[in-house]
gemmi code that builds the backbone of each chain (N, CA, C; Angstrom):
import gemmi

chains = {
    "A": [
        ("UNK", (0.839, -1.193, 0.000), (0.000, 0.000, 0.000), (0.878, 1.250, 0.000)),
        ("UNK", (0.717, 2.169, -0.780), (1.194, 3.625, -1.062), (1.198, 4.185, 0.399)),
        ("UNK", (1.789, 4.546, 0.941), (1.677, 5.438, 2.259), (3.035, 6.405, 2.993)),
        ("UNK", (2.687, 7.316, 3.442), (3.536, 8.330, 3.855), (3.722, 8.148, 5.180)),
        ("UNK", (4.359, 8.250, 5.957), (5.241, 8.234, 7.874), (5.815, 8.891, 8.038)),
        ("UNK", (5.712, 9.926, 8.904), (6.399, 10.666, 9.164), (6.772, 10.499, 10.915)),
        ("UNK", (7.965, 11.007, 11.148), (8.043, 10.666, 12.584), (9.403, 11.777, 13.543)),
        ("UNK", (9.084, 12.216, 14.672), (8.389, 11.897, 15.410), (7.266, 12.532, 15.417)),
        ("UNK", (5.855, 11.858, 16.103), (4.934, 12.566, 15.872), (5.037, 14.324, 16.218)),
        ("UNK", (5.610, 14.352, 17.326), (5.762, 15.719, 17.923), (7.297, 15.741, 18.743)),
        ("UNK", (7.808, 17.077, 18.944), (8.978, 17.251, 19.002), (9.573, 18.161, 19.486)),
        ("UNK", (10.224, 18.053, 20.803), (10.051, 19.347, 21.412), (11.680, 19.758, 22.138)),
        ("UNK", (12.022, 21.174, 21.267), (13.667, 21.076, 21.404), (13.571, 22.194, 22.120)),
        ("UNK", (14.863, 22.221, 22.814), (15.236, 23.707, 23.303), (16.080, 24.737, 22.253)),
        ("UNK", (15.957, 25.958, 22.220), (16.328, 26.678, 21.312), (17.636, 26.405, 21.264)),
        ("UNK", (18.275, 26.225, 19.429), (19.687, 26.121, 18.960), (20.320, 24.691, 19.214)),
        ("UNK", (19.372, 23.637, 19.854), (19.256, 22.483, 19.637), (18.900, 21.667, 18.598)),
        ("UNK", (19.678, 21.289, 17.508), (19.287, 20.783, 16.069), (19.622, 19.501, 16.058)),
        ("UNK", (18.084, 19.246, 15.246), (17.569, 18.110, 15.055), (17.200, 17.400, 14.159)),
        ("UNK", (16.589, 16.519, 13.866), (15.614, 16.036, 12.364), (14.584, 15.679, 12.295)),
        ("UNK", (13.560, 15.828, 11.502), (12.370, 14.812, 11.553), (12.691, 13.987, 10.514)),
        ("UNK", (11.764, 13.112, 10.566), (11.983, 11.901, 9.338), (10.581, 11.956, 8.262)),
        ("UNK", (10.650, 11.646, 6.928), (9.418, 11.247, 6.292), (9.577, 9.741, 5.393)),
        ("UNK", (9.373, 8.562, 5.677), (10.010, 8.013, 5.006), (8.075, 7.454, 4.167)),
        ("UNK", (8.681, 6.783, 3.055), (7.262, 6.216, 1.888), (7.713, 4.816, 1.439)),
        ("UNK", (6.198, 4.864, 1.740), (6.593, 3.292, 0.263), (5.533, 3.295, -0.933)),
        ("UNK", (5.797, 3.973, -2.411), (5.236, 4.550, -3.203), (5.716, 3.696, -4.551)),
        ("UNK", (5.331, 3.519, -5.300), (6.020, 2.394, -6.828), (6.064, 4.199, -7.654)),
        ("UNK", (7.997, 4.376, -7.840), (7.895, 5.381, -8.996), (7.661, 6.830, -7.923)),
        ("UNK", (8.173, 7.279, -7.060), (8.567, 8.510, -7.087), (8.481, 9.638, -7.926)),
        ("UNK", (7.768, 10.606, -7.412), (7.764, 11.444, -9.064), (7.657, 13.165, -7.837)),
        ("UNK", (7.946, 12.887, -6.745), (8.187, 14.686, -5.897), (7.849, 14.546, -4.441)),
        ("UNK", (8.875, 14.888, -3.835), (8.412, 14.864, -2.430), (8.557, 16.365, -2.153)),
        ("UNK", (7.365, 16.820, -1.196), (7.260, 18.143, -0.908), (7.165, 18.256, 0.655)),
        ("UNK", (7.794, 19.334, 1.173), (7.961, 19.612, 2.613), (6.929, 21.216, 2.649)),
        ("UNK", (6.117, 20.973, 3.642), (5.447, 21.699, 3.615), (5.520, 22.532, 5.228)),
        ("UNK", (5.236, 23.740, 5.831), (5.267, 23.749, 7.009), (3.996, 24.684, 7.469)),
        ("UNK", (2.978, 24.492, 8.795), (1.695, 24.885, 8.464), (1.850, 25.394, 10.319)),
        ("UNK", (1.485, 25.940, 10.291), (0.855, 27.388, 11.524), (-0.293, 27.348, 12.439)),
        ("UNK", (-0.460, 27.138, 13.647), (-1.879, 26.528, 13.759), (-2.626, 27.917, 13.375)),
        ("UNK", (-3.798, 26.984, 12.487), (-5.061, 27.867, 12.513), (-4.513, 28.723, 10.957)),
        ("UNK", (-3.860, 28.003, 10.344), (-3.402, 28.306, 9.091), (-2.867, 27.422, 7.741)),
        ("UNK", (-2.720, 27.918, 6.927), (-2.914, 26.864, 5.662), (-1.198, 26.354, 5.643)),
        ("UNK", (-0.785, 25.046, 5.191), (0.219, 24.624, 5.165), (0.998, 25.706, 4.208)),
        ("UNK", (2.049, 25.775, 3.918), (3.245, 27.059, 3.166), (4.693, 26.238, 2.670)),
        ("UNK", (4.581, 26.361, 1.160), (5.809, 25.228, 0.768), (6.510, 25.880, 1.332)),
        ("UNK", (7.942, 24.459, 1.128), (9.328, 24.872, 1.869), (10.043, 24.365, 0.588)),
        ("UNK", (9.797, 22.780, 0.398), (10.825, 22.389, -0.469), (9.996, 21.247, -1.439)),
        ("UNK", (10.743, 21.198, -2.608), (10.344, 20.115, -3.440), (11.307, 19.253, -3.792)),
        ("UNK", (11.777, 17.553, -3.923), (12.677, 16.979, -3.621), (12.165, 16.142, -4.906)),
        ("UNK", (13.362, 16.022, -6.193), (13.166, 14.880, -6.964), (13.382, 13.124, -6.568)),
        ("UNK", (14.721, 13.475, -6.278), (15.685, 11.862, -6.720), (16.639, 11.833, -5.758)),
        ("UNK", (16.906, 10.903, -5.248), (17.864, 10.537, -4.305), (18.992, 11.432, -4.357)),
        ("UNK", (19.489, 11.654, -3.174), (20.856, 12.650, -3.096), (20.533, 14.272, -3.224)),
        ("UNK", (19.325, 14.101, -3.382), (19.092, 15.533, -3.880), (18.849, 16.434, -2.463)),
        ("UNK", (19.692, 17.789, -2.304), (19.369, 18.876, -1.126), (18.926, 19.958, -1.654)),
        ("UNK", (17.924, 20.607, -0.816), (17.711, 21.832, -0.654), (17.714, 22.511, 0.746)),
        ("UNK", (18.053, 23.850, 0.767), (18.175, 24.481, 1.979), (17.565, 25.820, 2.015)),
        ("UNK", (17.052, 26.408, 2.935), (16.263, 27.631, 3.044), (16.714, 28.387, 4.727)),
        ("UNK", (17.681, 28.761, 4.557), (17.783, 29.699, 6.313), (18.501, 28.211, 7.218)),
        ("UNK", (17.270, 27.776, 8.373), (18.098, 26.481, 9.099), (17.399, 25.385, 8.733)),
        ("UNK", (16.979, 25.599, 7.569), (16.447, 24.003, 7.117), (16.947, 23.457, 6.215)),
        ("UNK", (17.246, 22.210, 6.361), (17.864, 21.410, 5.319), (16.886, 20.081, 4.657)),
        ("UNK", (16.544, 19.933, 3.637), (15.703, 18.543, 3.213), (16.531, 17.660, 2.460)),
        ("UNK", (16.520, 16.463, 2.779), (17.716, 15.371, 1.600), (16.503, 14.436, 2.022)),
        ("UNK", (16.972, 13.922, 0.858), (15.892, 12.456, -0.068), (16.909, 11.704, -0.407)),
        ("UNK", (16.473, 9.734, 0.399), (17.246, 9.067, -0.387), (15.844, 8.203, -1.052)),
        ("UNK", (16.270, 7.251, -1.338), (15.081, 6.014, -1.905), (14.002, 5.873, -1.026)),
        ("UNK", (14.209, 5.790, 0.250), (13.110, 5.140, 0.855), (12.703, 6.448, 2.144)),
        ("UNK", (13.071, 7.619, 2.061), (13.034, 8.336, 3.087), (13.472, 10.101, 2.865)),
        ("UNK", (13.464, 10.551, 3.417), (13.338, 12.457, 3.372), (13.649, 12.498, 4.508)),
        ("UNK", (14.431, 13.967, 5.125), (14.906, 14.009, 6.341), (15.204, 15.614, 6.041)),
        ("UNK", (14.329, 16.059, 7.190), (14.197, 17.709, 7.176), (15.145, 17.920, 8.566)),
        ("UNK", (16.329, 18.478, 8.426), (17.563, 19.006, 9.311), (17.221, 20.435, 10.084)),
        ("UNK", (16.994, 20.520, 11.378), (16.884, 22.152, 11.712), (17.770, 22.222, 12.251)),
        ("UNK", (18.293, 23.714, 11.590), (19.803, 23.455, 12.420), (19.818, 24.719, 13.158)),
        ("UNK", (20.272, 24.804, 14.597), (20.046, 25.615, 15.859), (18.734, 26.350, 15.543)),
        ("UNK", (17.418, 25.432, 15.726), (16.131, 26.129, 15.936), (15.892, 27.072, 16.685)),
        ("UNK", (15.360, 28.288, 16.068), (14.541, 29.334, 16.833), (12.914, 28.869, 17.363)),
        ("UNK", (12.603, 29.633, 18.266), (11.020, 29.687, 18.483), (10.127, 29.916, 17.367)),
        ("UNK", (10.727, 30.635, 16.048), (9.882, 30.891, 15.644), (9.644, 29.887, 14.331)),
        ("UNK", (10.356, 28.576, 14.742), (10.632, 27.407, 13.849), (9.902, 26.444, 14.380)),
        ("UNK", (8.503, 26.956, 15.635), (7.814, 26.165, 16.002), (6.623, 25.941, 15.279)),
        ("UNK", (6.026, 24.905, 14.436), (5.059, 24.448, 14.120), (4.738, 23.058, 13.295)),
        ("UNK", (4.073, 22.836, 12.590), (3.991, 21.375, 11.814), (4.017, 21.592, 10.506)),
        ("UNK", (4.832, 20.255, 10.622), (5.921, 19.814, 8.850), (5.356, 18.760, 8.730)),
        ("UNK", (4.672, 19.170, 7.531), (4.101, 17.811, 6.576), (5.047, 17.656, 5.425)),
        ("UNK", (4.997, 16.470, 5.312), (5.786, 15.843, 4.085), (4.305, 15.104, 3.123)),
        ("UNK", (4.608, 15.479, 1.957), (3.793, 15.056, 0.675), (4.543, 14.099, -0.414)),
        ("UNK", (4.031, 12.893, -1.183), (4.667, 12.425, -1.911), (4.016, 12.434, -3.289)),
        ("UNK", (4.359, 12.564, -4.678), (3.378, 12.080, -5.556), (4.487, 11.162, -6.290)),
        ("UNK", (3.043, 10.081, -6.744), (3.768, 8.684, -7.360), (3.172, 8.688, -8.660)),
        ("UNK", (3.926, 7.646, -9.217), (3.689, 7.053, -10.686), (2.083, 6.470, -10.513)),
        ("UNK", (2.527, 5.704, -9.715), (0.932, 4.930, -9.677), (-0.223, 5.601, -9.725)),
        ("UNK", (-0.070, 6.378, -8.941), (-1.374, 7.460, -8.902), (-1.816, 8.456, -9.842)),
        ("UNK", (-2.602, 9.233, -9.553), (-2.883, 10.339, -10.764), (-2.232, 11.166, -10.195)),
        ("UNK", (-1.392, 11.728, -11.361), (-0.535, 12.910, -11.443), (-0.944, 13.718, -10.455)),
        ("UNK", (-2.155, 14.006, -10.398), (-2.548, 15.256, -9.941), (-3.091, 15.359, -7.936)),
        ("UNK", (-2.867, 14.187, -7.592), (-2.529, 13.570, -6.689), (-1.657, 13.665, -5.552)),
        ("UNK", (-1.746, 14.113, -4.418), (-0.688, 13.357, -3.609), (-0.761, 12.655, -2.400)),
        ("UNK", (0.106, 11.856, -1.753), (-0.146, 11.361, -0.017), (0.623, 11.894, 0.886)),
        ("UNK", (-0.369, 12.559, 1.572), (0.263, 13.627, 2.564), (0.551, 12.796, 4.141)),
        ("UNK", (1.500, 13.021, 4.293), (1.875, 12.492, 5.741), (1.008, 13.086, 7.254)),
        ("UNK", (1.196, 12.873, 8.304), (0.118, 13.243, 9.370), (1.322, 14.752, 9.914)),
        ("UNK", (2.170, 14.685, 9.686), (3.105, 15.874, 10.319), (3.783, 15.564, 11.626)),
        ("UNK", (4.846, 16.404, 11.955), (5.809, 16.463, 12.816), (5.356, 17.720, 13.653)),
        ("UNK", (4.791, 17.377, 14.903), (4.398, 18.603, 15.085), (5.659, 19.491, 16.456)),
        ("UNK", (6.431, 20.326, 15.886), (7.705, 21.201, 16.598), (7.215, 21.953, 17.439)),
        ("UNK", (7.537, 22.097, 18.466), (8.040, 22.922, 19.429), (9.265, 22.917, 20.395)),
        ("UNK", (9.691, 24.858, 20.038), (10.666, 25.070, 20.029), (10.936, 26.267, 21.206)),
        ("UNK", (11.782, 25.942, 22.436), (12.100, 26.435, 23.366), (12.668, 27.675, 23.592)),
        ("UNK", (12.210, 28.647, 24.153), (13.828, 30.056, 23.922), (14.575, 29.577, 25.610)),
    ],
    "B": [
        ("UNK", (-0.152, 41.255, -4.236), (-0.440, 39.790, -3.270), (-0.992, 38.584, -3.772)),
        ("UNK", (0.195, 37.839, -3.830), (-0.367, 36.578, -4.536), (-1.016, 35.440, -3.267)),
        ("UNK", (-2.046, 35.272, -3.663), (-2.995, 34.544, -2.577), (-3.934, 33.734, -2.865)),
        ("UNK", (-4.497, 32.834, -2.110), (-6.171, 32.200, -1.961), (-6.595, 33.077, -0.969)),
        ("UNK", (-7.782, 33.141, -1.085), (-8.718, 33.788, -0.432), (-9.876, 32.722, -0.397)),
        ("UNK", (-10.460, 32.539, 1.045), (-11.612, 31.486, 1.336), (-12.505, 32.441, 2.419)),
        ("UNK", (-13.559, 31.801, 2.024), (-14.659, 32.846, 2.777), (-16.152, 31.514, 3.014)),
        ("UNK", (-16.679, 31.612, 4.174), (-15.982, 32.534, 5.359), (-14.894, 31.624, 6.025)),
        ("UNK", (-14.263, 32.100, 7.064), (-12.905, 31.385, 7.535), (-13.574, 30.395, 8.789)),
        ("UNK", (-14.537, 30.759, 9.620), (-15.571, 30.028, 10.335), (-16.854, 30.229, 10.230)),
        ("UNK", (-17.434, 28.869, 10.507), (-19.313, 28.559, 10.228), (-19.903, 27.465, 10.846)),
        ("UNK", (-20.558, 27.753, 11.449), (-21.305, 26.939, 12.727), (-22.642, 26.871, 11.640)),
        ("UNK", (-23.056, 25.799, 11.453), (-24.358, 25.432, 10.486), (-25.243, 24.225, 10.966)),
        ("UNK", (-26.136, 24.000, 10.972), (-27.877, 22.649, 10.966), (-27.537, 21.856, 10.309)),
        ("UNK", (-27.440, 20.670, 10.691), (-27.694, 19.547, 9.616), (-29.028, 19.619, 8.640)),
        ("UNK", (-28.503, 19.792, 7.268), (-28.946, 19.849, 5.741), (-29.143, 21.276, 5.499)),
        ("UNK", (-28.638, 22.133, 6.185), (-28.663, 23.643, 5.500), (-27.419, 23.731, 4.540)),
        ("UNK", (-28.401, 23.569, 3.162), (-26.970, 23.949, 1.980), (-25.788, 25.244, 2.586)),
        ("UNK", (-24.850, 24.901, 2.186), (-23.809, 26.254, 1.993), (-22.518, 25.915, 1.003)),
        ("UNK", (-21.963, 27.124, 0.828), (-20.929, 27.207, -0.107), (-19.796, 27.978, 0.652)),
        ("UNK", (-18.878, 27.175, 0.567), (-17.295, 27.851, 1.019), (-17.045, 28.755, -0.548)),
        ("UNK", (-16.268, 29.629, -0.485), (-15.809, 30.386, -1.498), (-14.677, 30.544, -1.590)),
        ("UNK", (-13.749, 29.911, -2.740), (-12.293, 29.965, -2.481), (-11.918, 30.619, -4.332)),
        ("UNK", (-10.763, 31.684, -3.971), (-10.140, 32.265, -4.922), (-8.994, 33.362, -5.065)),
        ("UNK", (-8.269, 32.844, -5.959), (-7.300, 32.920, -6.330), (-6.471, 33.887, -7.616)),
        ("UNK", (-5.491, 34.733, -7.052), (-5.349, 35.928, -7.962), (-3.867, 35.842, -8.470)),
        ("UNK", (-3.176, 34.320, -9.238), (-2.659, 33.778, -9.448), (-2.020, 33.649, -10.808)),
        ("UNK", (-3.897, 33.292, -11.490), (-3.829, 32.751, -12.732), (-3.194, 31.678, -12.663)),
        ("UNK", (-3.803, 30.958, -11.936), (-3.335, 29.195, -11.778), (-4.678, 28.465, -12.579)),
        ("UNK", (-3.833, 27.236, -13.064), (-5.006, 26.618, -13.820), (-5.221, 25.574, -12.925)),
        ("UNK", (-4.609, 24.535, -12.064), (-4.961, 23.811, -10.842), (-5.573, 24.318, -9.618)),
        ("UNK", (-6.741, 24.045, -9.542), (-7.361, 24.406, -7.384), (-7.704, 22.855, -7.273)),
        ("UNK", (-7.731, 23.175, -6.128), (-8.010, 21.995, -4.906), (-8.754, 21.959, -3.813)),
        ("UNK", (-9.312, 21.195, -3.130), (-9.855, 21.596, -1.868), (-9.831, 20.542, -0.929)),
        ("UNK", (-9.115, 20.652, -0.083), (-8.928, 19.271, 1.178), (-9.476, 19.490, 2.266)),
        ("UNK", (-10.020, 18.492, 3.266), (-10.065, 18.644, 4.426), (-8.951, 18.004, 5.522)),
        ("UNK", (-8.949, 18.952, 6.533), (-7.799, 18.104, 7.435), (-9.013, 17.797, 8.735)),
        ("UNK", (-8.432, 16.995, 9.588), (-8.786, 15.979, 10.541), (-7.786, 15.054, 11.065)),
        ("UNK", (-7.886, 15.535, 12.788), (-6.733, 15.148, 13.385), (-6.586, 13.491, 13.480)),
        ("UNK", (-5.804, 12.997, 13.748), (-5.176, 11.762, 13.195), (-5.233, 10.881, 11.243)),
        ("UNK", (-6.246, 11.994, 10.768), (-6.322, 11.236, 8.963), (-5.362, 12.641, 8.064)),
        ("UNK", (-5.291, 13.644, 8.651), (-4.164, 14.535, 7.583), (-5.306, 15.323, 6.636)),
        ("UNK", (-4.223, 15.887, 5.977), (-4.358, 16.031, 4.450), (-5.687, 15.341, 3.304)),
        ("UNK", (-6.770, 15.178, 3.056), (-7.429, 14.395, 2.445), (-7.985, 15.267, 1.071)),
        ("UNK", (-7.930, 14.994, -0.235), (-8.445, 15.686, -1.180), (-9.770, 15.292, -1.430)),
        ("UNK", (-10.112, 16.231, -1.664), (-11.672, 16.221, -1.851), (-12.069, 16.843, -3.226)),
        ("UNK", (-12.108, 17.448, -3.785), (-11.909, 17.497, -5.582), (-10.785, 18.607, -5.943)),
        ("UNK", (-10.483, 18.612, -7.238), (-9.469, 19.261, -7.865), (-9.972, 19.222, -9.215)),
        ("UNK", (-9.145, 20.383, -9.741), (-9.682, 20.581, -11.072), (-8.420, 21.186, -11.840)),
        ("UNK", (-8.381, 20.762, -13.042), (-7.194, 21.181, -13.850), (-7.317, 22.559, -14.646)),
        ("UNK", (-8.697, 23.102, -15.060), (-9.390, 24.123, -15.632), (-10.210, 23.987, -15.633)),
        ("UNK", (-10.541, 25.491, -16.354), (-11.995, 25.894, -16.246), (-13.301, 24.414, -17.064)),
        ("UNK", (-14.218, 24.689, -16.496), (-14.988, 23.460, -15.946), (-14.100, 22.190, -16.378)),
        ("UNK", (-13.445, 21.968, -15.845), (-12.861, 20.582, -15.602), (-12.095, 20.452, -14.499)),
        ("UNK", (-13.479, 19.430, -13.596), (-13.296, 18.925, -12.184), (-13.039, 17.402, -12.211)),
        ("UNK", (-13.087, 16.861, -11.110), (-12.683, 15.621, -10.559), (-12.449, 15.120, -9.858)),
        ("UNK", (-13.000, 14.030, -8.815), (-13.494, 13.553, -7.501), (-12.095, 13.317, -6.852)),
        ("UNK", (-11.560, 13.524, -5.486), (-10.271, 13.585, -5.172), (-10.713, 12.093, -4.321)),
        ("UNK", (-10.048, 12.224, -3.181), (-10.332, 10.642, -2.331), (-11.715, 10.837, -1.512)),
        ("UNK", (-11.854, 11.963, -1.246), (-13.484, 12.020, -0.269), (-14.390, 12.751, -0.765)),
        ("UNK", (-14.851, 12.804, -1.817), (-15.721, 13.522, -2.629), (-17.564, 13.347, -2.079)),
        ("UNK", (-17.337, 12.228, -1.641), (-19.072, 12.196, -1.019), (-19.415, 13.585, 0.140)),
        ("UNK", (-20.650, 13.689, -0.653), (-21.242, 14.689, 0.085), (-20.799, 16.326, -0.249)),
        ("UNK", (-19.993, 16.319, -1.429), (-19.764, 17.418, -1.781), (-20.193, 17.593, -3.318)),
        ("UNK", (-19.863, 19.224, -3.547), (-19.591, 19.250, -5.321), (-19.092, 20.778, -5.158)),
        ("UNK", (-18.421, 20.866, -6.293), (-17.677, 21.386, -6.722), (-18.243, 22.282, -8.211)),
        ("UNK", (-17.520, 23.737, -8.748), (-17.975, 24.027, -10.036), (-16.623, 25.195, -10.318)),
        ("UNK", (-16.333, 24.890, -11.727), (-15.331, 26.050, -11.873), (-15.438, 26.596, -13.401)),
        ("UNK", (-16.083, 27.760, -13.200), (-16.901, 28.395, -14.085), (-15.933, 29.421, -14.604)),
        ("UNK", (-15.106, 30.123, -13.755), (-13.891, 30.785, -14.162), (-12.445, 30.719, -13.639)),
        ("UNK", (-11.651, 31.222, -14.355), (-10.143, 30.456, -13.924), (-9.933, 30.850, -12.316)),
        ("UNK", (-10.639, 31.849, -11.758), (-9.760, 32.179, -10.791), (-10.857, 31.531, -9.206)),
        ("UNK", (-12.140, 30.856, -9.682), (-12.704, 31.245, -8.567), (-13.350, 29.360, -8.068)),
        ("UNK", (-13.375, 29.039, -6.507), (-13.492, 26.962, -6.846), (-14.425, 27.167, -5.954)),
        ("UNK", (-15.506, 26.943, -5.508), (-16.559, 26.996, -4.418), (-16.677, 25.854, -4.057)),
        ("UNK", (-16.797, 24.953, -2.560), (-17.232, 23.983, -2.835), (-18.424, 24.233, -2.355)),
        ("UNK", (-18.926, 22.949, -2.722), (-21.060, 22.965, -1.847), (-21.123, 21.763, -1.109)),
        ("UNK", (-21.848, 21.853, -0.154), (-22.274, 21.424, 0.480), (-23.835, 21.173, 0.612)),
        ("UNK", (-24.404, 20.496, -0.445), (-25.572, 20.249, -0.652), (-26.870, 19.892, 0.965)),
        ("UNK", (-26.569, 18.862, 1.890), (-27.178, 18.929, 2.667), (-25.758, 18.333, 3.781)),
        ("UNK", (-25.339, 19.332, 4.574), (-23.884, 19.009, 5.026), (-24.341, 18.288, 6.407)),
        ("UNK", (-23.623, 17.461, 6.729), (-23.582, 16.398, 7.949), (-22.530, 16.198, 9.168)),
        ("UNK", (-22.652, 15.929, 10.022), (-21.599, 15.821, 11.140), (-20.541, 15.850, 10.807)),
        ("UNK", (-20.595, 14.597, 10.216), (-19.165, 14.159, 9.808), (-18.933, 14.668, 8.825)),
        ("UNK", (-18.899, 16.044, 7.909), (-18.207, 17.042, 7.763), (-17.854, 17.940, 8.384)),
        ("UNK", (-18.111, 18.272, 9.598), (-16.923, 19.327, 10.790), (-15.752, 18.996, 10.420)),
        ("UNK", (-14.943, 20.195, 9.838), (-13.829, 19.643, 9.785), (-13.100, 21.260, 9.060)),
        ("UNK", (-12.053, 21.164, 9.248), (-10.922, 22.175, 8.732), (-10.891, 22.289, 7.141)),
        ("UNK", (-11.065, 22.980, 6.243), (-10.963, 23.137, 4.815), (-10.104, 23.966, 4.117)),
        ("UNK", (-9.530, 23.353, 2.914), (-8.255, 24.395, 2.744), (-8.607, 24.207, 1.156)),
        ("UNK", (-8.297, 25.616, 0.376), (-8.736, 25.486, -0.550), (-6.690, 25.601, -1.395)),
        ("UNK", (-6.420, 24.881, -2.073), (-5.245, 25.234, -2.948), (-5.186, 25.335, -4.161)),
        ("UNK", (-4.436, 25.921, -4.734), (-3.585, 26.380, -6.223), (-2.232, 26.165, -5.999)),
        ("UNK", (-2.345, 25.719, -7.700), (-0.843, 25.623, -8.500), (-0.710, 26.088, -9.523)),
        ("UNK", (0.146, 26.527, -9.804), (0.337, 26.629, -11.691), (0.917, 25.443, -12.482)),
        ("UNK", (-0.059, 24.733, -13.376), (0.726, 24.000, -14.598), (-0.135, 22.624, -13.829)),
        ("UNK", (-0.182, 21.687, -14.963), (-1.298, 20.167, -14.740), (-0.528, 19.295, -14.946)),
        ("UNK", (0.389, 19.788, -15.934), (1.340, 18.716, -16.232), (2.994, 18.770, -16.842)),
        ("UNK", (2.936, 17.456, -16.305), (5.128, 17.328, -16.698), (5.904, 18.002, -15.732)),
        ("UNK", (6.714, 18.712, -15.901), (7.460, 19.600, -14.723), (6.567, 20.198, -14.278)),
        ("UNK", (5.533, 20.752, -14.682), (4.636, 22.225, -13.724), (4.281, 21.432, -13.031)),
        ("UNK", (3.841, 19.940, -12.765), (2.939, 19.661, -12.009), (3.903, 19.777, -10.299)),
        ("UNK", (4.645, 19.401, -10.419), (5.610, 19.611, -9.186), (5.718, 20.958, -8.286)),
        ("UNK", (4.795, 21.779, -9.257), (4.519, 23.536, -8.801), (4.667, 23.238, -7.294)),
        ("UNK", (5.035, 24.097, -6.531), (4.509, 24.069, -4.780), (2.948, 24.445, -4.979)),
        ("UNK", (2.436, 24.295, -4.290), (0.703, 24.410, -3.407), (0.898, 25.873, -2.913)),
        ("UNK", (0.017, 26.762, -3.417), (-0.162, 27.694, -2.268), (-1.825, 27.512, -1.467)),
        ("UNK", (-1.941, 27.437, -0.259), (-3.188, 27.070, 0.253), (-3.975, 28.469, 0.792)),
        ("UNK", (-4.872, 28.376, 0.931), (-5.812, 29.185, 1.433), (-6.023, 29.628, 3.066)),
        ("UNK", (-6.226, 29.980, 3.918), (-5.891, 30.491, 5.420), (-6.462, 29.218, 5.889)),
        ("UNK", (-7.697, 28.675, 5.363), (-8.762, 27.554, 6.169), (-10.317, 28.120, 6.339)),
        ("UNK", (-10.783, 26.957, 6.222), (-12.565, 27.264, 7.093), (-12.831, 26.476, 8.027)),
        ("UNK", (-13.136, 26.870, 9.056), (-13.259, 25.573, 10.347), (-14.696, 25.936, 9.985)),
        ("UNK", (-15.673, 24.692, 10.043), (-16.714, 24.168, 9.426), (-17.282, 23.426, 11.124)),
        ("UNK", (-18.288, 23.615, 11.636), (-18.817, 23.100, 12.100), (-20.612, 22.578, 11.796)),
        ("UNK", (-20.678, 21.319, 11.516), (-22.084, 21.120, 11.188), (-22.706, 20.090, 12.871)),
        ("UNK", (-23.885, 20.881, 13.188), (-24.428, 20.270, 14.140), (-25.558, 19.594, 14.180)),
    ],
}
model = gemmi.Model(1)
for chain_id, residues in chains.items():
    chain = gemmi.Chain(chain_id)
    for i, (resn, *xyz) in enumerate(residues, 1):
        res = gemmi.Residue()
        res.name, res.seqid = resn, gemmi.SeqId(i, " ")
        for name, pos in zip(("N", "CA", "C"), xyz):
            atom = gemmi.Atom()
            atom.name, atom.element = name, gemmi.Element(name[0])
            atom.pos, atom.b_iso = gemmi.Position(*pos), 0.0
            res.add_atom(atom)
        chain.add_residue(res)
    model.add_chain(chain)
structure = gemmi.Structure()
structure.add_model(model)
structure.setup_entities()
């Protein structure tokens, strides 16, 4: 079965304490993994889009790398204001393009 | 300001009083979307559409519909809405349906917390 995991469910650092969450899938055919990060009481807000294994992107203290079976979002010395929930999204071959399986989220909180 | 806009953002409603969420977008995106979230199931699509009138049932489409009459504007309905639609609603856009565009990021809409009693 196609499905997204993300882990830990929730996550709670003290400030400039860096960490990772995990998203790992089991999907036939990879075709975009997306990191999303959402606010309570607000709409999720891209961060990153991830093709193919090995592949990084970085934005400020976030880092996303994708291998085959997994995604791994890096915060590196978190602020407070790096507290909220990271969903990870996958879209596959199998599915319709237009499609994706969204993970349940990592939900952060972050200490001053 | 590139945005979704959803209206209204909260609504306390009767079981079977029609209503319409209003979601739109000043983009010029040819993809919208509309999901509901719900704590422990996520993310769930509920229809999407690639253009103008051309829609299509996402994974939870019962009990809804959908119409997209012009590029910028996705309403959903709620014909006679039920409990078990309380729930968080997010309306999204992308640009592009297919090949590389489809990988566009999502921009989403603020939310509608939906309560049906």
């Amino acid at each position: 079965e196609d499905q997204v995991t993300q882990s830990p469910e929730a996550l709670r650092l003290q400030e400039g304490e860096s960490s990772s969450l995990n998203c790992s899938y089991t999907v036939s055919g990879l075709r975009g993994l997306f990191w999303y990060r959402q606010d309570p009481g607000k709409g999720p807000e891209f961060l990153f889009t991830l093709y193919s294994a090995g592949e990084e992107k970085e934005k400020e203290r976030l880092k996303a790398t994708l291998t085959k079976k997994e995604s791994f979002l890096h915060i590196t010395a978190p602020k407070p204001e790096d507290s909220a929930t990271y969903l990870c999204a996958v879209r596959h071959n199998a599915g319709n393009n237009r499609k994706l399986i969204w993970g349940l989220g990592t939900s952060l909180a972050v200490n001053p | 300001e590139a945005q979704v806009t959803q209206n209204p953002r909260y609504l306390i409603t009767v079981t079977g009083k029609k209503l319409t969420v209003t979601c739109s977008q000043n983009m010029n995106h040819e993809y919208m979307s509309w999901y509901r979230q719900d704590p422990g199931l996520g993310l769930r699509q509920i229809y999407y559409s690639m253009n103008v009138e051309v829609t299509d049932k996402g994974d939870v489409p019962e009990g809804y519909k959908v119409s997209r009459k012009e590029k910028r504007n996705f309403p959903l309905i709620l014909e006679s809405p039920s409990p078990n639609q309380t729930s968080l609603y997010f309306c999204a856009s992308r640009a592009g349906t297919s090949g590389a565009s489809s990988y566009n990021e999502q921009f989403f809409g603020p939310g509608t917390r939906l309560t049906v009693l």
